[in-house]
PDB file with SEQRES, HELIX, SHEET and CRYST1 records, atoms N, CA, C and O in Angstrom:
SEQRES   1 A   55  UNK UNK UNK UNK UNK UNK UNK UNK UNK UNK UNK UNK UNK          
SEQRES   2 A   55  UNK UNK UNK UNK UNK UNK UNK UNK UNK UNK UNK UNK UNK          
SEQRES   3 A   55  UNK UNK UNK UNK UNK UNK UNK UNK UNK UNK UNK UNK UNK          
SEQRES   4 A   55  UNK UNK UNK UNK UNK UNK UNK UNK UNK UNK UNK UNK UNK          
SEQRES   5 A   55  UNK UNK UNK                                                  
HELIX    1 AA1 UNK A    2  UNK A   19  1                                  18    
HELIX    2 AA2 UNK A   33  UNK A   38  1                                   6    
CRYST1    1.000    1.000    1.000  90.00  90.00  90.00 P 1           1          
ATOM      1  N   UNK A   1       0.821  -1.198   0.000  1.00  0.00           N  
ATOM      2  CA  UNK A   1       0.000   0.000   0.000  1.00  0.00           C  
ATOM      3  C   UNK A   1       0.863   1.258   0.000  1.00  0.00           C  
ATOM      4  O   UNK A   1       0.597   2.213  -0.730  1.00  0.00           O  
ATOM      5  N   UNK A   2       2.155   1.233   1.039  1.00  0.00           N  
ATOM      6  CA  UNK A   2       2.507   2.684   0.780  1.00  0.00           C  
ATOM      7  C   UNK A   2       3.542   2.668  -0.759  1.00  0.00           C  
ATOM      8  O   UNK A   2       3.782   3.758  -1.277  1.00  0.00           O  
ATOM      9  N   UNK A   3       3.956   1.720  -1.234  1.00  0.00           N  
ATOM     10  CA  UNK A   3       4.493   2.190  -2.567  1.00  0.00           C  
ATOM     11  C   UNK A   3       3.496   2.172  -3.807  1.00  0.00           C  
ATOM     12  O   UNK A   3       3.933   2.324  -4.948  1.00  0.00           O  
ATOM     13  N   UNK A   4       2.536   2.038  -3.626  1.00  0.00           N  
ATOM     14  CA  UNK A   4       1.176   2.354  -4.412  1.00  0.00           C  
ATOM     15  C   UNK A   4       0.999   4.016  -4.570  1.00  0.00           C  
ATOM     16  O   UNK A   4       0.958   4.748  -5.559  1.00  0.00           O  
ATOM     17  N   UNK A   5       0.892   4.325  -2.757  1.00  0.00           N  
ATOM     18  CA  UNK A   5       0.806   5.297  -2.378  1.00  0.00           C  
ATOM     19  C   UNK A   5       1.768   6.733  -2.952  1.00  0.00           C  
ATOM     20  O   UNK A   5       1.454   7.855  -3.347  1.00  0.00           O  
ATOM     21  N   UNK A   6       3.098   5.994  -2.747  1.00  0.00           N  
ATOM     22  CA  UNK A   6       3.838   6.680  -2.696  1.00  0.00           C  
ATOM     23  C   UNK A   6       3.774   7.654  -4.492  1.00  0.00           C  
ATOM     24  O   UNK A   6       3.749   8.821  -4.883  1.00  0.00           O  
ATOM     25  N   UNK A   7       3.773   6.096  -5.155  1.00  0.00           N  
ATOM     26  CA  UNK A   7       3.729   6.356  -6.951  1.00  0.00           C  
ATOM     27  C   UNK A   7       2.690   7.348  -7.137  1.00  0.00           C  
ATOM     28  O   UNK A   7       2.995   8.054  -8.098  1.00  0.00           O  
ATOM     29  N   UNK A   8       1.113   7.846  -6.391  1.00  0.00           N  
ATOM     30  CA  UNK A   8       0.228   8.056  -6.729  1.00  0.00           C  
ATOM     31  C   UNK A   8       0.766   9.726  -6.363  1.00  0.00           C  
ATOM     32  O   UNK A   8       0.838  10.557  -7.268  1.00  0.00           O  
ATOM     33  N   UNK A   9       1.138  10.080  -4.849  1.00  0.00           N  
ATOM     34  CA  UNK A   9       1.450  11.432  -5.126  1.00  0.00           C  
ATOM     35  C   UNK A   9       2.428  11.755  -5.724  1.00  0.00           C  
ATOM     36  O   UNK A   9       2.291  12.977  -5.767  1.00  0.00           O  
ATOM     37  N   UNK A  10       3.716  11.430  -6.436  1.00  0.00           N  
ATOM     38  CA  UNK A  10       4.740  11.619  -7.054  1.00  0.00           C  
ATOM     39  C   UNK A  10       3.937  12.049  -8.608  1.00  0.00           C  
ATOM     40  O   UNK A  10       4.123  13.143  -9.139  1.00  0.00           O  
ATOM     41  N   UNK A  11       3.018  10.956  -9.204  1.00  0.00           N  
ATOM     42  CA  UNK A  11       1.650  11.291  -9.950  1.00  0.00           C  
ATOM     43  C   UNK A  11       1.026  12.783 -10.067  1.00  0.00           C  
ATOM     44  O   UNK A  11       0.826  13.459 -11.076  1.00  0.00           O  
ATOM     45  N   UNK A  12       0.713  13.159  -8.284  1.00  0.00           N  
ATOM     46  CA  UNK A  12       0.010  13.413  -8.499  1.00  0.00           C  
ATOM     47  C   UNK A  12       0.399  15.122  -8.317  1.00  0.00           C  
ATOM     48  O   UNK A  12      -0.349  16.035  -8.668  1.00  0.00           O  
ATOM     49  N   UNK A  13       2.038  15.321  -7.549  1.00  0.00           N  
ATOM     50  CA  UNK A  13       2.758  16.380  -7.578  1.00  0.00           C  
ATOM     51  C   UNK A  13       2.798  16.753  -8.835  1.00  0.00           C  
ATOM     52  O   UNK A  13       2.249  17.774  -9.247  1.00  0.00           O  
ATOM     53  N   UNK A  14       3.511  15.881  -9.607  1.00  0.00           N  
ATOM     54  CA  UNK A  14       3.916  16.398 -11.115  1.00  0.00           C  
ATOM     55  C   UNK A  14       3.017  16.871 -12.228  1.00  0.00           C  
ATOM     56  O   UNK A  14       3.336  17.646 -13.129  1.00  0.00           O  
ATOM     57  N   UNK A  15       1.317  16.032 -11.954  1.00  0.00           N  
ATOM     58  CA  UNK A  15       0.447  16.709 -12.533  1.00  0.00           C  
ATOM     59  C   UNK A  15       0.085  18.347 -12.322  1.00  0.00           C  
ATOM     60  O   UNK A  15      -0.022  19.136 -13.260  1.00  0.00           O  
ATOM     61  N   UNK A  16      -0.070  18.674 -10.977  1.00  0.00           N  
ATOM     62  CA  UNK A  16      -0.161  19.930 -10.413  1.00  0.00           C  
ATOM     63  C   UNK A  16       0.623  20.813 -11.121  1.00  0.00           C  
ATOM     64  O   UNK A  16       0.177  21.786 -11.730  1.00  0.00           O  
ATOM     65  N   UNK A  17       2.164  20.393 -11.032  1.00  0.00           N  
ATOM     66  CA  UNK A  17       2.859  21.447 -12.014  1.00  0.00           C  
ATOM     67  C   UNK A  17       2.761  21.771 -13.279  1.00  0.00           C  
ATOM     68  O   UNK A  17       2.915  22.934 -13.653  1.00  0.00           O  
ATOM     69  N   UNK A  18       2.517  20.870 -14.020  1.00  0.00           N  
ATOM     70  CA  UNK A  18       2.419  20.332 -15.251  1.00  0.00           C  
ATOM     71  C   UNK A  18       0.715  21.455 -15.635  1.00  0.00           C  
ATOM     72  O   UNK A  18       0.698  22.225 -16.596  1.00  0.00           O  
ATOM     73  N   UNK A  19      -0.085  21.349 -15.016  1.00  0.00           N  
ATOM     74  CA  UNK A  19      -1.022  22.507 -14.928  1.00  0.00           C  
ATOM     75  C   UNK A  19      -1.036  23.901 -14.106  1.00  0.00           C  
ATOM     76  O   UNK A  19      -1.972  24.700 -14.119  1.00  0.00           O  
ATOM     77  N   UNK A  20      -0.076  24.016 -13.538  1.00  0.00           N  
ATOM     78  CA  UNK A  20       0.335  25.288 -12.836  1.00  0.00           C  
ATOM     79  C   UNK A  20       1.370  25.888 -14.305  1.00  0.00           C  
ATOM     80  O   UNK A  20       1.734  27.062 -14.383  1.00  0.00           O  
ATOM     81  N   UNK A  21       1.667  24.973 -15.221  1.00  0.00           N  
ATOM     82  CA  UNK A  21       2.463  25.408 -16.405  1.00  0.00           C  
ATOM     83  C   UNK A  21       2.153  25.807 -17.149  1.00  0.00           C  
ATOM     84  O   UNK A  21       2.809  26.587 -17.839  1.00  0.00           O  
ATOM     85  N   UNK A  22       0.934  25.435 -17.366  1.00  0.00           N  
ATOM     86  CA  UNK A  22      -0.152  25.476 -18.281  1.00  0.00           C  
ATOM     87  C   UNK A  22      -1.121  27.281 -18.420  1.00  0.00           C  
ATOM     88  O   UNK A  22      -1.552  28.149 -19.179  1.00  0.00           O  
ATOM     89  N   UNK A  23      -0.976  26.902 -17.229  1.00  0.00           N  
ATOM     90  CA  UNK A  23      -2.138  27.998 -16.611  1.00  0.00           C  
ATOM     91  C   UNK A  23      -1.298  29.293 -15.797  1.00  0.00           C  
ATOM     92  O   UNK A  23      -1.196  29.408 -14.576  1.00  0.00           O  
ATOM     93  N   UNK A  24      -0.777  30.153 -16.768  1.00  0.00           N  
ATOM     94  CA  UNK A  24       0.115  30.974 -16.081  1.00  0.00           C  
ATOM     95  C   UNK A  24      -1.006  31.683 -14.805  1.00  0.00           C  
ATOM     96  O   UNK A  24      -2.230  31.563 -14.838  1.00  0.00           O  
ATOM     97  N   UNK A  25      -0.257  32.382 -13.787  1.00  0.00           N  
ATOM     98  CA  UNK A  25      -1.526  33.343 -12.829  1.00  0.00           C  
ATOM     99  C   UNK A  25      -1.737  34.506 -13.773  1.00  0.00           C  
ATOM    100  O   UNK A  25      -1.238  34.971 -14.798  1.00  0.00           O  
ATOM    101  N   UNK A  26      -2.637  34.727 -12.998  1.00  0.00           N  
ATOM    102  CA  UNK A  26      -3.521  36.529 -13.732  1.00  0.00           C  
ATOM    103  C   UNK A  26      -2.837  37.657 -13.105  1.00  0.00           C  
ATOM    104  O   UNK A  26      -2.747  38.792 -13.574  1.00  0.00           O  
ATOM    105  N   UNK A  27      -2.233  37.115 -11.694  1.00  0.00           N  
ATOM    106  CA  UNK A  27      -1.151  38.009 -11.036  1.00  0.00           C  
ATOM    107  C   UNK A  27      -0.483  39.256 -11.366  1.00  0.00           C  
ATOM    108  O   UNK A  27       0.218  38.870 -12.301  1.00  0.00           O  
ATOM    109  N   UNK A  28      -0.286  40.212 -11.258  1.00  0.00           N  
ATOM    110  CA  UNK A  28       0.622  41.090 -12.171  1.00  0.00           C  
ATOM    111  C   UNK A  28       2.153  40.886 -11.710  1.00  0.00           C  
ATOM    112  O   UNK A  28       2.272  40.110 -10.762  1.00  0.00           O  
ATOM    113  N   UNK A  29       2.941  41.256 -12.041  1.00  0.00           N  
ATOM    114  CA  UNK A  29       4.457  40.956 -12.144  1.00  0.00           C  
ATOM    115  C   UNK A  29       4.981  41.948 -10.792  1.00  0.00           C  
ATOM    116  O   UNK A  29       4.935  43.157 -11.022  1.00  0.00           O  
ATOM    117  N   UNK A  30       5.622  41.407  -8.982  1.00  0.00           N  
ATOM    118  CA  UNK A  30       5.663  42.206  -8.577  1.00  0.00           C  
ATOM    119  C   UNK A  30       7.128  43.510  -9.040  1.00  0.00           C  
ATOM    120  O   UNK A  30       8.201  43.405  -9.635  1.00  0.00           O  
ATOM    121  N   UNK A  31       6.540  44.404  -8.510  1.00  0.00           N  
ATOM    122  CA  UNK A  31       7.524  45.500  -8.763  1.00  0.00           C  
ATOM    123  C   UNK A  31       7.952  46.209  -7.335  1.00  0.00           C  
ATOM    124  O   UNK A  31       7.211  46.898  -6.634  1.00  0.00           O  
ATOM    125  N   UNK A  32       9.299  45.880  -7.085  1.00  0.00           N  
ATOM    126  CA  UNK A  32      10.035  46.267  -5.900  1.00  0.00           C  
ATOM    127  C   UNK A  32       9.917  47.786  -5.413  1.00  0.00           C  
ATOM    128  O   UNK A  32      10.097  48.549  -6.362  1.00  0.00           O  
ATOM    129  N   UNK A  33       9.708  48.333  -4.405  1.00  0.00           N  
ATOM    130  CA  UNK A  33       9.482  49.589  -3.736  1.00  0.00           C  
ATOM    131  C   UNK A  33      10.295  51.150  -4.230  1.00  0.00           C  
ATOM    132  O   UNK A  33       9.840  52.289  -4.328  1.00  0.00           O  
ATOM    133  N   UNK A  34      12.092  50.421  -4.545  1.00  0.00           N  
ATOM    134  CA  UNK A  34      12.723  51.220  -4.930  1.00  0.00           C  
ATOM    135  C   UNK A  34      12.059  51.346  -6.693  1.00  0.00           C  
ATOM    136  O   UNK A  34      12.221  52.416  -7.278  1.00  0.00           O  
ATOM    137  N   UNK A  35      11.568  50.552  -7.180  1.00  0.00           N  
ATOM    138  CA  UNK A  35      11.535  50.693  -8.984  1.00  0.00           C  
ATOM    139  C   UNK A  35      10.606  51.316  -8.857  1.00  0.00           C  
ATOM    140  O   UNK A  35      10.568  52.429  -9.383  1.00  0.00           O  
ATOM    141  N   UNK A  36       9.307  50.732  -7.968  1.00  0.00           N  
ATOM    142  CA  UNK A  36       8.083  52.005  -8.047  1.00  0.00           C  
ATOM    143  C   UNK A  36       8.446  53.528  -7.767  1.00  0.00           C  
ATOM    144  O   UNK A  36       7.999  54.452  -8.447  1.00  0.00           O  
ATOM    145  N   UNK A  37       9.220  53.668  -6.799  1.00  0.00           N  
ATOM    146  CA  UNK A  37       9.581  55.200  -6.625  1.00  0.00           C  
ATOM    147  C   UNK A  37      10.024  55.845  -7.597  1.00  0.00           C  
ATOM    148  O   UNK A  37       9.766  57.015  -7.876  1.00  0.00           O  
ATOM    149  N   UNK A  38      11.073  54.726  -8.453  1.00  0.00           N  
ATOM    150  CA  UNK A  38      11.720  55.678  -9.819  1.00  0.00           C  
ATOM    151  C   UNK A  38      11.241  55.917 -11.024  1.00  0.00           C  
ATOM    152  O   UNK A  38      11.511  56.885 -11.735  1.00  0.00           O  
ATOM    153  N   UNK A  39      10.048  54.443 -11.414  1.00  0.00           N  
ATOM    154  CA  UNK A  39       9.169  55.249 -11.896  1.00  0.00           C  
ATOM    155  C   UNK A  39       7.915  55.977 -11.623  1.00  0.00           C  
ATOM    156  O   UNK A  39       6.978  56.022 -12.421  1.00  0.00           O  
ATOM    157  N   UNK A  40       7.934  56.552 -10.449  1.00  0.00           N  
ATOM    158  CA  UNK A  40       7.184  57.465 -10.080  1.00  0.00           C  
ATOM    159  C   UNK A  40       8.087  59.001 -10.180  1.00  0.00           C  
ATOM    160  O   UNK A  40       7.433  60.037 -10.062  1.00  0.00           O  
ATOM    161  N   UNK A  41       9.367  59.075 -10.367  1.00  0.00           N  
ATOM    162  CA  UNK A  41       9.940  60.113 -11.030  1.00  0.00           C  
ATOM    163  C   UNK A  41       9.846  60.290 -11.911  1.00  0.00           C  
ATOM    164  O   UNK A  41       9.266  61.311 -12.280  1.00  0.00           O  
ATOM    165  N   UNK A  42      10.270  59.561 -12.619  1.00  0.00           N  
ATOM    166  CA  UNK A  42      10.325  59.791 -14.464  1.00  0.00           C  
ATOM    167  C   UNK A  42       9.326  60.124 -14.756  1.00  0.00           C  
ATOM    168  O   UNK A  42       9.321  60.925 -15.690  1.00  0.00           O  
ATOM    169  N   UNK A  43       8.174  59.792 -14.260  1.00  0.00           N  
ATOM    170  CA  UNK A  43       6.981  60.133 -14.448  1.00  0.00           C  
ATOM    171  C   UNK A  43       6.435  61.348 -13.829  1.00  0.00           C  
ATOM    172  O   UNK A  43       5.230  61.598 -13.818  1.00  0.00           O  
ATOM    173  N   UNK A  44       6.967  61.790 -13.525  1.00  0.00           N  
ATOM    174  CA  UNK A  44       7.188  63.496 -12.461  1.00  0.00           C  
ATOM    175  C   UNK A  44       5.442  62.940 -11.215  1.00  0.00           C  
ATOM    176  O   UNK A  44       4.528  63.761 -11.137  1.00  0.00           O  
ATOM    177  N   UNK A  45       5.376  62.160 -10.777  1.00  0.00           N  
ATOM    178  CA  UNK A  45       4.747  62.280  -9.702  1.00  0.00           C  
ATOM    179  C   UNK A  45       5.294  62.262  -8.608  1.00  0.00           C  
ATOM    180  O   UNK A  45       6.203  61.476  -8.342  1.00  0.00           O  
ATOM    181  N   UNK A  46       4.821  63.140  -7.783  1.00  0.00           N  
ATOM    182  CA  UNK A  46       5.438  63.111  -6.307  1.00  0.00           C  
ATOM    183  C   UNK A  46       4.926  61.758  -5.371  1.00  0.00           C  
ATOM    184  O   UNK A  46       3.789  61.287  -5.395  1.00  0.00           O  
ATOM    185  N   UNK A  47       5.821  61.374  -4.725  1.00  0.00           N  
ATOM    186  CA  UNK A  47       4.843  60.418  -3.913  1.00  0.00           C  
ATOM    187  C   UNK A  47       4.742  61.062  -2.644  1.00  0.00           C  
ATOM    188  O   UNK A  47       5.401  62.034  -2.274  1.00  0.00           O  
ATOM    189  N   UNK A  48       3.513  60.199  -1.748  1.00  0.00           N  
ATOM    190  CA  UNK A  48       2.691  61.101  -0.909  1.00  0.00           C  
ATOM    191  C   UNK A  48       3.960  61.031   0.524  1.00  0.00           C  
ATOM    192  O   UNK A  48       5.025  60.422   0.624  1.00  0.00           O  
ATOM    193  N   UNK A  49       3.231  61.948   1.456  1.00  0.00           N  
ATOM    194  CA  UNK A  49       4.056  61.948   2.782  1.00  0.00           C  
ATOM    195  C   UNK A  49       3.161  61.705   3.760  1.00  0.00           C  
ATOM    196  O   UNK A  49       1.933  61.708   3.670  1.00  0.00           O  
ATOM    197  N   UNK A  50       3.749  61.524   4.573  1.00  0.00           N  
ATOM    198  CA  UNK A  50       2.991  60.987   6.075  1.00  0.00           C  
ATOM    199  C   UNK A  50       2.963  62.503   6.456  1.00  0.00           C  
ATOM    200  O   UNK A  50       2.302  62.593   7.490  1.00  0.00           O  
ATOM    201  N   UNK A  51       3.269  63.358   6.175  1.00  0.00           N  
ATOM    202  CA  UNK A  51       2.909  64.601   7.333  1.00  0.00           C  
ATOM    203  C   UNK A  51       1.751  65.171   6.622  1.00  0.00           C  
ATOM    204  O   UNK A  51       1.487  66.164   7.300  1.00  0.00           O  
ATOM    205  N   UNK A  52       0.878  65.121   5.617  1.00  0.00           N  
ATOM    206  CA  UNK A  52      -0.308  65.755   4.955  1.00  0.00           C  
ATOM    207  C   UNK A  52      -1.269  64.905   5.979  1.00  0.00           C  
ATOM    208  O   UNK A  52      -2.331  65.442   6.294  1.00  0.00           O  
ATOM    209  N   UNK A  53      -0.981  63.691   6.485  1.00  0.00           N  
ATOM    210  CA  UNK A  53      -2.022  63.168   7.626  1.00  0.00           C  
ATOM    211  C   UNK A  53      -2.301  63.852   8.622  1.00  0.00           C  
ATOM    212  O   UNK A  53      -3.417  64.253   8.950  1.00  0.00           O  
ATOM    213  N   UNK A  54      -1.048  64.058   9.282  1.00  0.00           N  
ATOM    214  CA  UNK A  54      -0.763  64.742  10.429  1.00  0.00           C  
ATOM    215  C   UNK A  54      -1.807  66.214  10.828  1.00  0.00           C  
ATOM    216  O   UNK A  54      -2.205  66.680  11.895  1.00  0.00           O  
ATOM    217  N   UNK A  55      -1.998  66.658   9.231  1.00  0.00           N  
ATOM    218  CA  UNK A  55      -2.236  68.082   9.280  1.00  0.00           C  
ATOM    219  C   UNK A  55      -3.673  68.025   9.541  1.00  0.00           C  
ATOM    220  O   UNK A  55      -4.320  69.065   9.662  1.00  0.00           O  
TER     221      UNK A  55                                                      
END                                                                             
């Protein structure tokens, strides 16, 4: 039973990927904190501040 077993999730891992391959995510691509800031220059937007809360 467990080398039945064993064959069936090894099966049944590789299928998973094999459709995780298939099926890219809808996800968007992340973009790191420093790249957002720079293109938030180039793009002449300011980004916001914590002291406009404050006020």
């Amino acid at each position: 039973m467990n080398r039945k077993k064993k064959v069936h999730a090894i099966f049944k891992k590789k299928l998973k990927k094999a459709k995780a391959r298939m099926n890219p995510s809808s996800k968007p691509k992340y973009i790191s904190k420093a790249d957002r800031a720079k293109l938030d220059i180039e793009q002449g937007i300011t980004p916001a501040h914590s002291d406009e809360r404050d006020a």
